[in-house]
N, C-alpha and C positions, 0 to 999 in steps of 0.2 A: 321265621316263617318257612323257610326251605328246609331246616331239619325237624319243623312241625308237623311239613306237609308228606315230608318221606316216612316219618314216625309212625301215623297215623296209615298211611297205606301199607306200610309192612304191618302191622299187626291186623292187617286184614287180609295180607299173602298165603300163597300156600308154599311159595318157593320163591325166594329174595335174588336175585341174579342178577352178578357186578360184570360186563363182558372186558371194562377195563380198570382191574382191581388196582394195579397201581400200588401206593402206600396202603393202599386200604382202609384210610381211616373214617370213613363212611360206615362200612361195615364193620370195624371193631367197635364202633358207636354205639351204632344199632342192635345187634348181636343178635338178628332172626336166628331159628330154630332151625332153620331148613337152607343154605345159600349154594349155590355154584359161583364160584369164581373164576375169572378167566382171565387172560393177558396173553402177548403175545413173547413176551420176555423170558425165555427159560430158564433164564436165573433168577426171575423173578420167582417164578414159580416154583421152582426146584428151593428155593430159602423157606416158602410158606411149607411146602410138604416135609422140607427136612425137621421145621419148629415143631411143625404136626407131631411128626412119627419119632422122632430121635431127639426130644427136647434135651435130655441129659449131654447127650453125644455133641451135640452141636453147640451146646456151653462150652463144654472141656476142650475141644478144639479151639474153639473163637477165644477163651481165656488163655489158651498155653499160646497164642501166637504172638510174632516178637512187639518189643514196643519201640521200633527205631523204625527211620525213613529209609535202611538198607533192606530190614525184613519185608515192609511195605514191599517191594519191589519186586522183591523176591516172590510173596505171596501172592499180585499181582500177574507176575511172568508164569506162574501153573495154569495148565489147560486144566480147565473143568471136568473136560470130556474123559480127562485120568483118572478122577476122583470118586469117590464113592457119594450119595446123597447127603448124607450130614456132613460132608467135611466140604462139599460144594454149598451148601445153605451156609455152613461157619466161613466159609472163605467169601462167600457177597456180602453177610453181613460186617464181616472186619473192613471191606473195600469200603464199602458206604458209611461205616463209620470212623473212617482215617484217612479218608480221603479229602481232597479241598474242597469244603462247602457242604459235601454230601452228595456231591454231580454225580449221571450214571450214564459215561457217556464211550461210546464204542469208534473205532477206527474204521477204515475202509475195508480191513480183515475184519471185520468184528470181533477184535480185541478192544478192551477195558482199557480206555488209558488215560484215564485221571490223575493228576499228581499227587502227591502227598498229604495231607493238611494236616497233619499232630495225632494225637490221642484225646483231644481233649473232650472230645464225643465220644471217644469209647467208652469209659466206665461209666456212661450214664444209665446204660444198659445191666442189668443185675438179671441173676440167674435167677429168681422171681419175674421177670417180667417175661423169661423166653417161655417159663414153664405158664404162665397166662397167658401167652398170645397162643403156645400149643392147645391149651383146652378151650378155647374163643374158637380155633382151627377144627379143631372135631366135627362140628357142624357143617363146615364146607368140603365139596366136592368139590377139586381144583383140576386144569385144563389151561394148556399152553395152548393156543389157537387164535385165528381172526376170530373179529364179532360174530362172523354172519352166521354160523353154525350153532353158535350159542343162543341169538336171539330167534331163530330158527327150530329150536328144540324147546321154547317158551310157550304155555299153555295158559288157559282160561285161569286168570285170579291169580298168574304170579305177578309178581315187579319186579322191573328191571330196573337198577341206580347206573347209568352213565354218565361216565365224565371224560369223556375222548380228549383227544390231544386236538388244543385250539388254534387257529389262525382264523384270519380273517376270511375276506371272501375271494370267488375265482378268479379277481383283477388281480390280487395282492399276492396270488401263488407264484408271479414269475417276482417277487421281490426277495431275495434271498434272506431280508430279517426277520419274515414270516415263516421261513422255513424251519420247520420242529419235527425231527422225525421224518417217518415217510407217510402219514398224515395227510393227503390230501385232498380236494374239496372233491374230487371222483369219490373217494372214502365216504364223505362227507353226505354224497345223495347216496350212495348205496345202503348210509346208515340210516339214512332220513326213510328209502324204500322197504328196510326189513324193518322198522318200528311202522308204520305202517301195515305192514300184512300181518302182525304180530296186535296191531290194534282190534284188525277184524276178527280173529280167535279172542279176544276178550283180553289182554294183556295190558296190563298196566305199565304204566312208564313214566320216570323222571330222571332230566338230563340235565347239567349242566354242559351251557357252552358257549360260543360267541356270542354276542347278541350284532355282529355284523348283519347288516340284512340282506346279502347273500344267504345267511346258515337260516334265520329266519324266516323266509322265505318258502323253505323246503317242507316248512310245519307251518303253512297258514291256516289249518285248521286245529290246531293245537291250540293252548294257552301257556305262555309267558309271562315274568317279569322281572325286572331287574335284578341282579346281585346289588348291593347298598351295603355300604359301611357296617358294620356287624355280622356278616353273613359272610360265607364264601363257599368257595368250588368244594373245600375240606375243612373237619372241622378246625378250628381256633387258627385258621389263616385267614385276615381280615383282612379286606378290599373295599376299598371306593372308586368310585368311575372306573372299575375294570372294567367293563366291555362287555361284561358276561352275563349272562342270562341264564334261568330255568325255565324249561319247555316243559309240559308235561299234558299228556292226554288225561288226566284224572278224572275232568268231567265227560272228554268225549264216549269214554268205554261205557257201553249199553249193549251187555251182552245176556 
């Protein structure tokens, strides 16, 4: 139901816009004509523009890097900020793919510092896949930024797919196991307040997110309903009694 109902609203968009593209696998899904992407991660974004623009460049680098836990380290300990675009898109993608789990998680410097976890994820990736995800990329307009500017520049008849980073509600913010990120439920109405003024221009929207009824709350005139077992926040990651919900204005836009 939830990738029927984003389905059917993007092939009636005029501009598909992700404000937190993340893995992306929504929009590589979907694969509208027209997307902006956005995230607030500049390695995030700097990997999708280097797949974009430098698809070759960014193989040959991410394949000639070493395959031991000393190279890891190594490849880990380079500032970005030295690097040119392709060989910073090849150096996040070698991190995320050798690293433990696939975590993507920063220090108090905001440094990278995940440990090691094999190569056994890395050849899964083929020089076919990087040159598809570069031409899936063509279509998108990419943008390191908060939401608010993104859902702010959204006009009559596009749609917005969000999937914010979740926690519960403003009790459970001073519990540090809810803590994800800098995420917070201030985040949280700010984003409830620009999908809102972004409804009155005629904007279409669907979100997943909590279904805490703190986050619920902030869209009582919206329409909800559960994540259920088959479904989830992305595709082919399945969930029961996650917590999570899809909000979406669909029916309220009458513009």
């Amino acid at each position: 139901m939830f990738i029927q109902l984003l389905r059917q609203a993007v092939d009636n968009a005029n501009h598909y816009i992700e404000p937190f593209v993340g893995g992306g696998s929504v929009y590589f899904h979907l694969h509208p004509e027209k997307a902006r992407l956005s995230d607030k991660n500049r390695e995030l974004i700097d990997l999708y523009e280097g797949i974009r623009d430098y698809p070759d460049q960014v193989w040959s680098i991410y394949e000639n890097y070493p395959s031991s836990k000393k190279g890891y380290y190594k490849i880990r300990e380079t500032d970005p900020e030295d690097l040119d675009l392709p060989t910073r898109a090849a150096r996040t993608l070698f991190l995320n793919r050798t690293c433990f789990k696939g975590m993507w998680r920063h220090n108090a410097d905001g440094k990278f510092n995940v440990g090691y976890g094999g190569q056994d994820r890395r050849w899964s990736i083929t020089e076919q896949n990087i040159h598809e995800v570069s031409g899936r990329l063509k279509h998108a307009d990419l943008t390191c930024c908060d939401f608010d500017p993104v859902i702010k520049k959204s006009r009559k008849d596009d749609l917005i797919f969000l999937d914010p980073p979740y926690r519960p509600g403003e009790k459970e913010e001073h519990n540090d196991h809810y803590i994800f990120g800098l995420f917070t439920f201030n985040d949280q109405q700010r984003l409830a307040k620009g999908l809102a003024r972004a409804s009155k221009r005629g904007v279409h929207w669907v979100m997943t997110n909590s279904s805490h009824p703190d986050i619920l709350d902030l869209y009582q005139n919206c329409d909800h309903f559960s994540l259920e077992r088959g479904t989830g926040r992305t595709i082919g990651h399945l969930v029961k009694n996650s917590g999570e919900a899809v909000i979406h204005n669909l029916s309220e836009v009458r513009v």
